[in-house]
N, CA and C atoms of all chains as a GROMACS GRO file, in nm:
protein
  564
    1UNK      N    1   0.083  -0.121   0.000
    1UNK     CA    2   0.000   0.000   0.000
    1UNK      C    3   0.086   0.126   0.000
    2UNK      N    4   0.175   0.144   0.109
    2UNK     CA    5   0.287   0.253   0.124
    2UNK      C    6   0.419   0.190   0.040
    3UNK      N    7   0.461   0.270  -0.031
    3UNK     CA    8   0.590   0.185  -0.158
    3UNK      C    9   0.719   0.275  -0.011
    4UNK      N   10   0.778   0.186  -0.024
    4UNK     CA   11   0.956   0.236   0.070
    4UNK      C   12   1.031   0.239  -0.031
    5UNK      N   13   1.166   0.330  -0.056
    5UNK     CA   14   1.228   0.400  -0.122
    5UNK      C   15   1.343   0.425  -0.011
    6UNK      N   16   1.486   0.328  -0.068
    6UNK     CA   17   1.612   0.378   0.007
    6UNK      C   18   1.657   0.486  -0.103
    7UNK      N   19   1.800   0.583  -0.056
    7UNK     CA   20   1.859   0.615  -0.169
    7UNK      C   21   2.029   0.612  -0.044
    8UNK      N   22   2.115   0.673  -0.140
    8UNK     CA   23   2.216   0.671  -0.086
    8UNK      C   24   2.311   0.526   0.055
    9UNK      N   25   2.271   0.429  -0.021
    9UNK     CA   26   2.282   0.307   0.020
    9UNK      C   27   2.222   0.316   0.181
   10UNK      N   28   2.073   0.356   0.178
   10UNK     CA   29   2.021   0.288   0.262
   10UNK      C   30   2.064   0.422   0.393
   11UNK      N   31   2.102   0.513   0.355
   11UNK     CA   32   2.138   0.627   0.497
   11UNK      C   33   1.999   0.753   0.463
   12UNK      N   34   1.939   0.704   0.352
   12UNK     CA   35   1.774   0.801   0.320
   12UNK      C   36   1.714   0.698   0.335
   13UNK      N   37   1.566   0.673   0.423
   13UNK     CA   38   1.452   0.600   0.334
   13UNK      C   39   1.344   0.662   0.355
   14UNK      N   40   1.244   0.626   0.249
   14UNK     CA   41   1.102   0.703   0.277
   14UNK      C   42   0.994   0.623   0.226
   15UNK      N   43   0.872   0.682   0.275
   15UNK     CA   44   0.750   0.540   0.279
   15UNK      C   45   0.673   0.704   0.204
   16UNK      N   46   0.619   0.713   0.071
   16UNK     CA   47   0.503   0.733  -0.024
   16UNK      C   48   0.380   0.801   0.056
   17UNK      N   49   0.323   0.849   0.063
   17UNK     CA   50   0.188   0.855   0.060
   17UNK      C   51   0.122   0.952   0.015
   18UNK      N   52  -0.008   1.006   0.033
   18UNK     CA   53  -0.034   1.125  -0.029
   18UNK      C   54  -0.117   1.211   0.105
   19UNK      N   55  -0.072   1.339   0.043
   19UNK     CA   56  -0.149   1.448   0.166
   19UNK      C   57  -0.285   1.490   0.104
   20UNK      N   58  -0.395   1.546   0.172
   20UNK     CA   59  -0.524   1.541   0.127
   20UNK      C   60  -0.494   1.639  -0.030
   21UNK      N   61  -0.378   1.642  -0.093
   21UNK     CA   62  -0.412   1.728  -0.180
   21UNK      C   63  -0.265   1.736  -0.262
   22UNK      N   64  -0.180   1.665  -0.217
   22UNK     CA   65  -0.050   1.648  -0.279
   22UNK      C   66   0.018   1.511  -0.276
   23UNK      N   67   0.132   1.463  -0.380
   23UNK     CA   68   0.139   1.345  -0.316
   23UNK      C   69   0.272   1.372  -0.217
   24UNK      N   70   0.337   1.332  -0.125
   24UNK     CA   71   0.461   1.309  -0.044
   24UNK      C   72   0.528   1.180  -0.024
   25UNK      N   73   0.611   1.246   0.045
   25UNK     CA   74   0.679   1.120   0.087
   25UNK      C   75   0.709   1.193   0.295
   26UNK      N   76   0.758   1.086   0.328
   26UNK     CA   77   0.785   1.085   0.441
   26UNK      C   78   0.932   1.010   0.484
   27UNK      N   79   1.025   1.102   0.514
   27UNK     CA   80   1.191   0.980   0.467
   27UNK      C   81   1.224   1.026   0.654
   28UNK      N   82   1.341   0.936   0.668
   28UNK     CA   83   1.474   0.983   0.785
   28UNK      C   84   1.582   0.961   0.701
   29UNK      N   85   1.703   1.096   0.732
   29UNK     CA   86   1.798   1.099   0.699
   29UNK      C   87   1.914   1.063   0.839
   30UNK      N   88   2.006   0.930   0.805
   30UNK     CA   89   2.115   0.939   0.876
   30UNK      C   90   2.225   1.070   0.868
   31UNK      N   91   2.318   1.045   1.001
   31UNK     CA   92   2.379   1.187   0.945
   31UNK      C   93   2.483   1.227   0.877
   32UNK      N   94   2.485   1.252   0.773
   32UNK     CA   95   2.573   1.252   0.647
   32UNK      C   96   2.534   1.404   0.612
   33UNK      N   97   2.631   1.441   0.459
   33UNK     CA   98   2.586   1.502   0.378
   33UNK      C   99   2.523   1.442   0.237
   34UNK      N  100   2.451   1.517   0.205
   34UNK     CA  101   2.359   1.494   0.057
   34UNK      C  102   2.364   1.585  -0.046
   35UNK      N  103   2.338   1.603  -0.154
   35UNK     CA  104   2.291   1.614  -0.264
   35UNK      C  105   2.174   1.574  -0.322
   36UNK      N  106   2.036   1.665  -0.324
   36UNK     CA  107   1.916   1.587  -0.365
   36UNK      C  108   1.878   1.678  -0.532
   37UNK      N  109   1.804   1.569  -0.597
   37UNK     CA  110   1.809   1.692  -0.689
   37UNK      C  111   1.625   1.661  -0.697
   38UNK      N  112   1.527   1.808  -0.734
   38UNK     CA  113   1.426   1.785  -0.738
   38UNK      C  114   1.340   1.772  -0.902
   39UNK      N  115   1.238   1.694  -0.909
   39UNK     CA  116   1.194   1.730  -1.087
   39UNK      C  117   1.078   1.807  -1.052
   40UNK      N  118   1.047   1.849  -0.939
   40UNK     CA  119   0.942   1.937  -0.928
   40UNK      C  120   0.912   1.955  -0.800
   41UNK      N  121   0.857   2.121  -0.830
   41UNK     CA  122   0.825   2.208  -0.678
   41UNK      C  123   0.844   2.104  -0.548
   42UNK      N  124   0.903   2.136  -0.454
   42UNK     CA  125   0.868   2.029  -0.342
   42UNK      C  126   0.892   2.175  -0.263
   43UNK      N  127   0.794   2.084  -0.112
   43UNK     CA  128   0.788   2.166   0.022
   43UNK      C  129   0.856   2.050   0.162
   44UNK      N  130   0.966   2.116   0.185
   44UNK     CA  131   1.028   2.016   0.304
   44UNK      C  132   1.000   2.068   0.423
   45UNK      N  133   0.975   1.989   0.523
   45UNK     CA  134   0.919   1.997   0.681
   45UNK      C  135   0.966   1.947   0.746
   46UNK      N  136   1.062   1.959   0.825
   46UNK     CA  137   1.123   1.898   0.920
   46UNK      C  138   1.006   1.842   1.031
   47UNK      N  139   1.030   1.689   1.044
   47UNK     CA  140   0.959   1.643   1.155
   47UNK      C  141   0.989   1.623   1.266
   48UNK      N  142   1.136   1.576   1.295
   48UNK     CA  143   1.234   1.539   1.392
   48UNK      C  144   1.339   1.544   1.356
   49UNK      N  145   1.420   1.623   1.437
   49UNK     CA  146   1.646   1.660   1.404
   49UNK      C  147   1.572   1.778   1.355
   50UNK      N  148   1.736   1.772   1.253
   50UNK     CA  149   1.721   1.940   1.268
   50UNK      C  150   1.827   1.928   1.075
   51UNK      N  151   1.805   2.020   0.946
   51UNK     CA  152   1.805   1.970   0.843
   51UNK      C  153   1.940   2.082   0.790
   52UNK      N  154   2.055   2.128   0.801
   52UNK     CA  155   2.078   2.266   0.757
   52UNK      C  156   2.119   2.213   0.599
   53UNK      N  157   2.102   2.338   0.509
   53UNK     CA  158   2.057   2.305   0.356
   53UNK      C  159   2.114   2.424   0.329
   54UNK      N  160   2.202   2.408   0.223
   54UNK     CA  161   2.221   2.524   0.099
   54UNK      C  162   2.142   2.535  -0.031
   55UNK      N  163   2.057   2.614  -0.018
   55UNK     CA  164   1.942   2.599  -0.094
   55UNK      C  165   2.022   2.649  -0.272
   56UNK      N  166   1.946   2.614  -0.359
   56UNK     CA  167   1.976   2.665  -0.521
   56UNK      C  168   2.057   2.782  -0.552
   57UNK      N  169   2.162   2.830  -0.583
   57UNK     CA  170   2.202   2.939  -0.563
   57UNK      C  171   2.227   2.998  -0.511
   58UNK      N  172   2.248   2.971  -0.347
   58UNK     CA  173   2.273   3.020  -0.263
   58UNK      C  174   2.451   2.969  -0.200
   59UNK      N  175   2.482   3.082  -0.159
   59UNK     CA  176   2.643   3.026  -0.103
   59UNK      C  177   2.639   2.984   0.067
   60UNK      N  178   2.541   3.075   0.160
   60UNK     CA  179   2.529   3.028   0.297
   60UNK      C  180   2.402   2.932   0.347
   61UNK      N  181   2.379   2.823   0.421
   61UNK     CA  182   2.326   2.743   0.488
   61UNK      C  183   2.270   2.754   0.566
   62UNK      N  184   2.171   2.731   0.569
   62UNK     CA  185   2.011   2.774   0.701
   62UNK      C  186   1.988   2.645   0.778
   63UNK      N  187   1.955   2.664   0.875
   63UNK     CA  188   1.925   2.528   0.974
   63UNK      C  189   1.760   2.541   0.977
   64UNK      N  190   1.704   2.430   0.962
   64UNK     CA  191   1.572   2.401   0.938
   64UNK      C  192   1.532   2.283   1.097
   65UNK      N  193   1.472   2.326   1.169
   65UNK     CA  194   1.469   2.241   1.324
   65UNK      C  195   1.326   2.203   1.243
   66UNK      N  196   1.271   2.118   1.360
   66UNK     CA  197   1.142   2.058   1.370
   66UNK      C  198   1.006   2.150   1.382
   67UNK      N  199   0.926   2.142   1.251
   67UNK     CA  200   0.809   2.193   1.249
   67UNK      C  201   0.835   2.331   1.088
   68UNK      N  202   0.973   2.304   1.092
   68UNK     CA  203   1.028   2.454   0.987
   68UNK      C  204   1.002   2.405   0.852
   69UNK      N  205   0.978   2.480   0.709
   69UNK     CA  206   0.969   2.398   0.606
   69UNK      C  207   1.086   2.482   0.529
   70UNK      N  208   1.077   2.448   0.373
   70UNK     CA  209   1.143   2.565   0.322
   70UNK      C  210   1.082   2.456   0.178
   71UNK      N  211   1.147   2.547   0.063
   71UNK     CA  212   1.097   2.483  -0.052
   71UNK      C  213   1.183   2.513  -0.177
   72UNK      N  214   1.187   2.454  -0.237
   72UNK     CA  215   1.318   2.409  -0.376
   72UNK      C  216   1.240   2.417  -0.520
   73UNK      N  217   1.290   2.476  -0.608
   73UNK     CA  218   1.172   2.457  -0.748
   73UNK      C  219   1.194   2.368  -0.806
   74UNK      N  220   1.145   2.337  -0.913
   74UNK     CA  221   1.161   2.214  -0.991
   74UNK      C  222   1.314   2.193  -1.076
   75UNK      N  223   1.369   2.060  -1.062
   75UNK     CA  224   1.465   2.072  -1.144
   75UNK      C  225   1.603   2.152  -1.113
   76UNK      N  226   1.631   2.177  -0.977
   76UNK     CA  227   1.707   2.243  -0.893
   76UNK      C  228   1.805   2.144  -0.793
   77UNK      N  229   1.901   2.149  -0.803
   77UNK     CA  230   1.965   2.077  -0.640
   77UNK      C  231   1.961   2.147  -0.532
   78UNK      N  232   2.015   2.069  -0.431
   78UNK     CA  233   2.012   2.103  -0.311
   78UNK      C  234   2.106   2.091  -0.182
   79UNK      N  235   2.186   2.097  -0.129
   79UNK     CA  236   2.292   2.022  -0.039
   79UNK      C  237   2.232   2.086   0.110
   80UNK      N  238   2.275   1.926   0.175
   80UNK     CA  239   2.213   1.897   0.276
   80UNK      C  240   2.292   1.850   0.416
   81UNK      N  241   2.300   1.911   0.544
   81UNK     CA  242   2.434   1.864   0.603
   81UNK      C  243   2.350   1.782   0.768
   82UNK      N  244   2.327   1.699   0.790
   82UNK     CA  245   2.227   1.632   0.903
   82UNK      C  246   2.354   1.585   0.989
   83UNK      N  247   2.289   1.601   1.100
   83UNK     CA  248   2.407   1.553   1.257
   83UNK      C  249   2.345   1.472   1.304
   84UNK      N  250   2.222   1.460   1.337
   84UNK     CA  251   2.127   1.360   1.354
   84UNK      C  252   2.066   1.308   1.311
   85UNK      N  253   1.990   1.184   1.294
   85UNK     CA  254   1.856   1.103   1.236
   85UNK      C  255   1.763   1.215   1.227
   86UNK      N  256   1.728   1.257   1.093
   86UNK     CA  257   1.655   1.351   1.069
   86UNK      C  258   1.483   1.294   0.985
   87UNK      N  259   1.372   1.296   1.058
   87UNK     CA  260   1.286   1.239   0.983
   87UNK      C  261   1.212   1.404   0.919
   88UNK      N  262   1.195   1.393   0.829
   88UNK     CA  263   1.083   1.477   0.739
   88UNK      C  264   0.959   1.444   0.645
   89UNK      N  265   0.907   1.534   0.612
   89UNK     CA  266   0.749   1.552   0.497
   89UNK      C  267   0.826   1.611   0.394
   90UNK      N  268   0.810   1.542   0.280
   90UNK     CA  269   0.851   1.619   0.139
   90UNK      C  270   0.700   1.624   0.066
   91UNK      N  271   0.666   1.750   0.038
   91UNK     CA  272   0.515   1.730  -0.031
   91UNK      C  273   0.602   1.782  -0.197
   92UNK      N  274   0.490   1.693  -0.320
   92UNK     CA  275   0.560   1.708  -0.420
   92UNK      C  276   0.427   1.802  -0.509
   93UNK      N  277   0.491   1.942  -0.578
   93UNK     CA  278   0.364   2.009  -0.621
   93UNK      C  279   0.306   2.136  -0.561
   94UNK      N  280   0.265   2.218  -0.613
   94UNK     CA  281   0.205   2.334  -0.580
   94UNK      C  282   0.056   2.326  -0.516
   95UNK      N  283   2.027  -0.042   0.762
   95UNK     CA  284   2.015   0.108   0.867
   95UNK      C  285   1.892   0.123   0.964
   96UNK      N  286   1.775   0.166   0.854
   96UNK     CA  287   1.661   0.203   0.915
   96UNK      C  288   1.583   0.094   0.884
   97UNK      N  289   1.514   0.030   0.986
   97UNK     CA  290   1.403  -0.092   0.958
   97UNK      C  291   1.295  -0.053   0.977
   98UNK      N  292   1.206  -0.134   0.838
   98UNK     CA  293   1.089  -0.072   0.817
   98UNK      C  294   1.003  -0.192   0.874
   99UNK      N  295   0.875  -0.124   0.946
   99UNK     CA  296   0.812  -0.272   0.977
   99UNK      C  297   0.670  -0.205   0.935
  100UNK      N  298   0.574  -0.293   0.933
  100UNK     CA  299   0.413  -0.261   0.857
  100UNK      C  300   0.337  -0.359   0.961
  101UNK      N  301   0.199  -0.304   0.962
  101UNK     CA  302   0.076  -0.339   1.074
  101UNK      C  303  -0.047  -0.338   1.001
  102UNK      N  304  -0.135  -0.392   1.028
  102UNK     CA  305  -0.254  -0.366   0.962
  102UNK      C  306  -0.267  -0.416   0.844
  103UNK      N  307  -0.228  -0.525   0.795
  103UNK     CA  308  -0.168  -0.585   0.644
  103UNK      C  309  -0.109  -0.412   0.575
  104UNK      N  310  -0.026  -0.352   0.603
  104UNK     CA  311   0.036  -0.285   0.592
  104UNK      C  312  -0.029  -0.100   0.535
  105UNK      N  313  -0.157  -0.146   0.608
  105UNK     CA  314  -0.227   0.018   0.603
  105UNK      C  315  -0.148   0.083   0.715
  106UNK      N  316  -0.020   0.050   0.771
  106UNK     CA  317   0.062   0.097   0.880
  106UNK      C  318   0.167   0.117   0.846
  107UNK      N  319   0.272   0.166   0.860
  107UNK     CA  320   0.404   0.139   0.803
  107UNK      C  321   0.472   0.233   0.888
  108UNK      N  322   0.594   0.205   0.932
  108UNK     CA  323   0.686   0.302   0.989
  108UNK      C  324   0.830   0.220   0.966
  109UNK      N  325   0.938   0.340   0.997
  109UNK     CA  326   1.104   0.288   0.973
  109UNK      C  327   1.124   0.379   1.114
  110UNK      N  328   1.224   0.296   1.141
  110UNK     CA  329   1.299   0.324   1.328
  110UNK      C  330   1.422   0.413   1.284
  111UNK      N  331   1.367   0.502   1.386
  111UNK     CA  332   1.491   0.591   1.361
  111UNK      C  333   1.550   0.586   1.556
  112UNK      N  334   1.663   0.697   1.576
  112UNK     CA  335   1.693   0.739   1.664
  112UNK      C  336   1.657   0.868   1.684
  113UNK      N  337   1.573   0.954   1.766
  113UNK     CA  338   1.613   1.124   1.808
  113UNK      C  339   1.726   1.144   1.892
  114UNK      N  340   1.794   1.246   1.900
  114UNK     CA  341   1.883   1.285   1.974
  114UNK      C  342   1.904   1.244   2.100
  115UNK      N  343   1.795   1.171   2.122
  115UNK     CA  344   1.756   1.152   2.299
  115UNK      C  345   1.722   1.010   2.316
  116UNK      N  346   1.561   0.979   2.244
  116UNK     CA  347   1.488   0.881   2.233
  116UNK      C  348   1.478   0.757   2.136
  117UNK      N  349   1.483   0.626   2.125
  117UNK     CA  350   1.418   0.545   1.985
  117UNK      C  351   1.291   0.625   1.968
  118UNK      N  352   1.262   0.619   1.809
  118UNK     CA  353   1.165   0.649   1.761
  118UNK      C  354   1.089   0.558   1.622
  119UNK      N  355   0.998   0.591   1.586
  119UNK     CA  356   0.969   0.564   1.446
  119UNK      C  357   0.884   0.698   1.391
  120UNK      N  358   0.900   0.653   1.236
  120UNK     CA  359   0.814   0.769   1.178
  120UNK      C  360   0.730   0.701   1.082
  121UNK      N  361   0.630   0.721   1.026
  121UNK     CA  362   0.516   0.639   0.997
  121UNK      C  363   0.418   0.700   0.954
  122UNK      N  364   0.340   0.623   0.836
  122UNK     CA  365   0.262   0.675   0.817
  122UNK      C  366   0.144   0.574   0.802
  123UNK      N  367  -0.010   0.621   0.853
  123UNK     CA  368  -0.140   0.544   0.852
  123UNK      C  369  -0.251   0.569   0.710
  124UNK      N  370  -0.266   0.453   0.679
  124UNK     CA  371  -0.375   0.466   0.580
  124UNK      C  372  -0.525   0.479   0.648
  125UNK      N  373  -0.647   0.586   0.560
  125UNK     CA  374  -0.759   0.566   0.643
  125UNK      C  375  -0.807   0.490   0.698
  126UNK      N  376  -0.873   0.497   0.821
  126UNK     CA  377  -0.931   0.372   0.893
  126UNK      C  378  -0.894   0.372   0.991
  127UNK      N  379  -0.970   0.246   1.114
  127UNK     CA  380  -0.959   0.282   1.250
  127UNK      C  381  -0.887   0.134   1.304
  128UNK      N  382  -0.778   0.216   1.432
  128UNK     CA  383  -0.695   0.120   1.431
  128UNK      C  384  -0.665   0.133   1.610
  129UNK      N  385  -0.632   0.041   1.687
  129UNK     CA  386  -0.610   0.044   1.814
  129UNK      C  387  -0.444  -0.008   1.836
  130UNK      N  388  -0.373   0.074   1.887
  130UNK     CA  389  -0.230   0.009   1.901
  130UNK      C  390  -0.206   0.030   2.070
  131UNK      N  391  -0.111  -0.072   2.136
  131UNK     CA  392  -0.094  -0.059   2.266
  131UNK      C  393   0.069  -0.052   2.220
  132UNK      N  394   0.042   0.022   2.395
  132UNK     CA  395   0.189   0.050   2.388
  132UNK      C  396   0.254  -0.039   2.496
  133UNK      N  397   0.414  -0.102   2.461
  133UNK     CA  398   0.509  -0.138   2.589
  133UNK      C  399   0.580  -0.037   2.627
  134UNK      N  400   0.577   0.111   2.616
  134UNK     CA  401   0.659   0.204   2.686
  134UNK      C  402   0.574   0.346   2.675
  135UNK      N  403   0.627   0.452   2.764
  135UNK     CA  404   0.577   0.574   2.736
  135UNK      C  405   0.584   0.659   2.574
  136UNK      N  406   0.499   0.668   2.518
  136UNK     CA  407   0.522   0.698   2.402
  136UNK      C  408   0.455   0.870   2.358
  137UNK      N  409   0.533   0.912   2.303
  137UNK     CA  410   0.492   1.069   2.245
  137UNK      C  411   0.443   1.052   2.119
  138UNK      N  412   0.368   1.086   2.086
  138UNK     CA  413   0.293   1.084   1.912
  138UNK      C  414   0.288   1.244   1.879
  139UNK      N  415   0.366   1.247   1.740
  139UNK     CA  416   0.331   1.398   1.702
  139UNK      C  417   0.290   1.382   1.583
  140UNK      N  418   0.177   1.454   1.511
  140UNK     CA  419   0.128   1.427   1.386
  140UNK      C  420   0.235   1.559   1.303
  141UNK      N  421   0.277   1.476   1.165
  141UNK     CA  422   0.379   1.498   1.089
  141UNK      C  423   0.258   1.598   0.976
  142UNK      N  424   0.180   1.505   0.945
  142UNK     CA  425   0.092   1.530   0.828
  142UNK      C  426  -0.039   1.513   0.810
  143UNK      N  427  -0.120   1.524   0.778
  143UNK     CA  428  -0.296   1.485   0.799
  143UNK      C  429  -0.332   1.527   0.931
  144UNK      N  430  -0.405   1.408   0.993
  144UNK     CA  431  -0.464   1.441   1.136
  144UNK      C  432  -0.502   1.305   1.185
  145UNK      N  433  -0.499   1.281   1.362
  145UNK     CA  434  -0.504   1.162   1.401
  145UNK      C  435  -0.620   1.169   1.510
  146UNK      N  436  -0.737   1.147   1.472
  146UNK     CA  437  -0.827   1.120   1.607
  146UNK      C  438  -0.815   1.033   1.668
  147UNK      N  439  -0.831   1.087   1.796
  147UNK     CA  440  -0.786   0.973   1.932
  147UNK      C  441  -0.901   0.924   1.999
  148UNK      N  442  -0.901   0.844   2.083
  148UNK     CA  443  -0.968   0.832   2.179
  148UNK      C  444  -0.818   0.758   2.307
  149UNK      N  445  -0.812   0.850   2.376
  149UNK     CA  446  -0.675   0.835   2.468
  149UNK      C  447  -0.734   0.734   2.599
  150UNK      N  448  -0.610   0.641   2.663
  150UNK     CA  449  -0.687   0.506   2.741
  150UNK      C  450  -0.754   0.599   2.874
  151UNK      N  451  -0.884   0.507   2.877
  151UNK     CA  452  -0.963   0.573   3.009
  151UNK      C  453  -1.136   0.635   2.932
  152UNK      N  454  -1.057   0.740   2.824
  152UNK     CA  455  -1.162   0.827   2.820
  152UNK      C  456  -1.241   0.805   2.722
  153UNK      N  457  -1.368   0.868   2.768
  153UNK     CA  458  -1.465   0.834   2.610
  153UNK      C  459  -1.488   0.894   2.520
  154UNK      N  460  -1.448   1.039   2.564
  154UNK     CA  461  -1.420   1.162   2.408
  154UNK      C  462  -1.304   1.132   2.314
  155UNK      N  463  -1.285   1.182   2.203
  155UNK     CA  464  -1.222   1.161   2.110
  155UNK      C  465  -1.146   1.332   2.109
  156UNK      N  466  -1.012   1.314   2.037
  156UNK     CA  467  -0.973   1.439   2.010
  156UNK      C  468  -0.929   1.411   1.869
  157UNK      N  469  -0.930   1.563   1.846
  157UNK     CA  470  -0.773   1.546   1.695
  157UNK      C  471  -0.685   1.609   1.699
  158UNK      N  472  -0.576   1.566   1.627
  158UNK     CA  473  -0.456   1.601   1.656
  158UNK      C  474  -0.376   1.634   1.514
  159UNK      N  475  -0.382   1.776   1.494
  159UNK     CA  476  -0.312   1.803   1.382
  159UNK      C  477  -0.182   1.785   1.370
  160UNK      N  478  -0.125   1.891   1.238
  160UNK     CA  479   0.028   1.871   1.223
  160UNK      C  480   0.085   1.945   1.326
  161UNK      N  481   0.172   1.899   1.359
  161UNK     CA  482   0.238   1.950   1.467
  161UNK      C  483   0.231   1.920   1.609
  162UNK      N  484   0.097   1.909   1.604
  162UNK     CA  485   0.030   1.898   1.798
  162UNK      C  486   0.053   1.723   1.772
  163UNK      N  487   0.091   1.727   1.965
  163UNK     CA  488   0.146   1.556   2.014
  163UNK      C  489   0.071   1.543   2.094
  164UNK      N  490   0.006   1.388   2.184
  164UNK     CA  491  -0.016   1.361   2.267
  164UNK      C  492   0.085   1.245   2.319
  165UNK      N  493   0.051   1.206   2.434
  165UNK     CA  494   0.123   1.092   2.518
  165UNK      C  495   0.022   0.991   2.560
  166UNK      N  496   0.114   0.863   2.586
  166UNK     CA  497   0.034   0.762   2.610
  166UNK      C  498   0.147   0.682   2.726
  167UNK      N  499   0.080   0.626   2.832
  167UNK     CA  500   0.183   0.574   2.922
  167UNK      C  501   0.197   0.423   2.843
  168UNK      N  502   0.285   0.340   2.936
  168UNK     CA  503   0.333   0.258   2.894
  168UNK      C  504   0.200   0.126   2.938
  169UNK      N  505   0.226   0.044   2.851
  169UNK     CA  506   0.117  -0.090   2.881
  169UNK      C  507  -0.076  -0.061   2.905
  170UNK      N  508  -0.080   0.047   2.797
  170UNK     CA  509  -0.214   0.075   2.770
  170UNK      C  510  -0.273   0.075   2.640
  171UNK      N  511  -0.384   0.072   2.561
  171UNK     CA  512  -0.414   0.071   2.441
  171UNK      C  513  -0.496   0.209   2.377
  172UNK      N  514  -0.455   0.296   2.272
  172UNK     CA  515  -0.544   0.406   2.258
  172UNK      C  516  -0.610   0.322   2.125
  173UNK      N  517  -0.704   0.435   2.067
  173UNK     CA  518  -0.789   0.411   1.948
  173UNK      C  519  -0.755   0.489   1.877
  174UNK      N  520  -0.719   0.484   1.748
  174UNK     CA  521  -0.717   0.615   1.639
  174UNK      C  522  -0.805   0.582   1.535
  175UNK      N  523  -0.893   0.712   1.453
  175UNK     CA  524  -0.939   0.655   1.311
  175UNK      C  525  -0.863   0.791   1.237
  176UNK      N  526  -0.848   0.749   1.138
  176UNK     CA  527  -0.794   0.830   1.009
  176UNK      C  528  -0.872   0.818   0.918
  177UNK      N  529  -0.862   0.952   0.864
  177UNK     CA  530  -0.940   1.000   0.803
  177UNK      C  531  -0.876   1.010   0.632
  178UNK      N  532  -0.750   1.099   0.626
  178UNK     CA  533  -0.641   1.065   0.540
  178UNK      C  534  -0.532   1.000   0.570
  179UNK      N  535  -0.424   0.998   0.457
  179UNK     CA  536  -0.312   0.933   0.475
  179UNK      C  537  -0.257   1.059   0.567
  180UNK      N  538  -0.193   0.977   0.700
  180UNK     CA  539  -0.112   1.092   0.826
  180UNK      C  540   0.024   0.984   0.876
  181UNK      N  541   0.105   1.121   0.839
  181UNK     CA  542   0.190   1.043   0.915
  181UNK      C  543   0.262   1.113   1.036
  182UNK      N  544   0.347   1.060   1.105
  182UNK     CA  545   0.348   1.082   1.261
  182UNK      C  546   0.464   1.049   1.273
  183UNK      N  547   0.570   1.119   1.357
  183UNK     CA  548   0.639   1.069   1.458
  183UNK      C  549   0.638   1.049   1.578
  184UNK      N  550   0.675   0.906   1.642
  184UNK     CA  551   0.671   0.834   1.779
  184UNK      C  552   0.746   0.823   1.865
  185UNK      N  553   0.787   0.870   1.984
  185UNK     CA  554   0.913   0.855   2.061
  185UNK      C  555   0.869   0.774   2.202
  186UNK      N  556   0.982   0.665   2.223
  186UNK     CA  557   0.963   0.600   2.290
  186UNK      C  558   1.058   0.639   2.432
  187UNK      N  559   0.994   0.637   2.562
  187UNK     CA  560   1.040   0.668   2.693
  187UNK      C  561   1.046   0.828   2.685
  188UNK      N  562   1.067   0.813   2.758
  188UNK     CA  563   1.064   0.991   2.867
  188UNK      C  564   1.225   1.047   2.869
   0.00000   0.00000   0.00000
């Protein structure tokens, strides 16, 4: 029913679902750095940890704690620096 | 890394993470009504959707949006129904 999705040998995973009006996902990140790249609009929400991100074009890094979102356009990367097991909401779509 | 386990012929699903502090899982529920007990003190925070309760003891029901948590002591059973797909993070002990 819920599809699971590792990436980065298994230090991302996320379980699918949809929000009353978008579809998402729901992942935890171990703590590493990343590189995500998006194919469309997404809205990230920190659920638990804490996410700091150099967003598209940008040269300095914002810390995103629990409950914070921020959002990436389509077709954009992203770098990502986690200290902790970080679980989040990725909603995909406007 | 993260182990995923499923409940409910898998209208349940969550992967175990760690918080900074606590074991946890993060998870998400397909609609429908479901009763889970707990073996420890557990925190529930809704990630996404919304989770009506009925908490052990009482006979009103609440809901619990994104963001807002309730608690449940250890070795008791609550009730939830869902309404959409919600998902939640769970922290186990105090």
């Amino acid at each position: 029913m819920f599809d699971v999705n590792e990436y980065f040998e298994g230090k991302v995973k996320s379980i699918a679902f949809n929000t009353d009006t978008l579809p998402a996902t729901l992942g935890v990140m171990a703590p590493g750095e990343y590189t995500f790249g998006t194919s469309e609009f997404e809205t990230m929400t920190v659920a638990s940890g804490a996410l700091t991100v150099q967003l598209p074009g940008e040269s300095s890094w914002q810390t995103f704690n629990a409950t914070e979102s921020f959002t990436v356009e389509a077709n954009q990367s992203f770098n990502v620096k986690v200290s902790v097991d970080t679980a989040y909401v990725c909603a995909y779509g406007k």
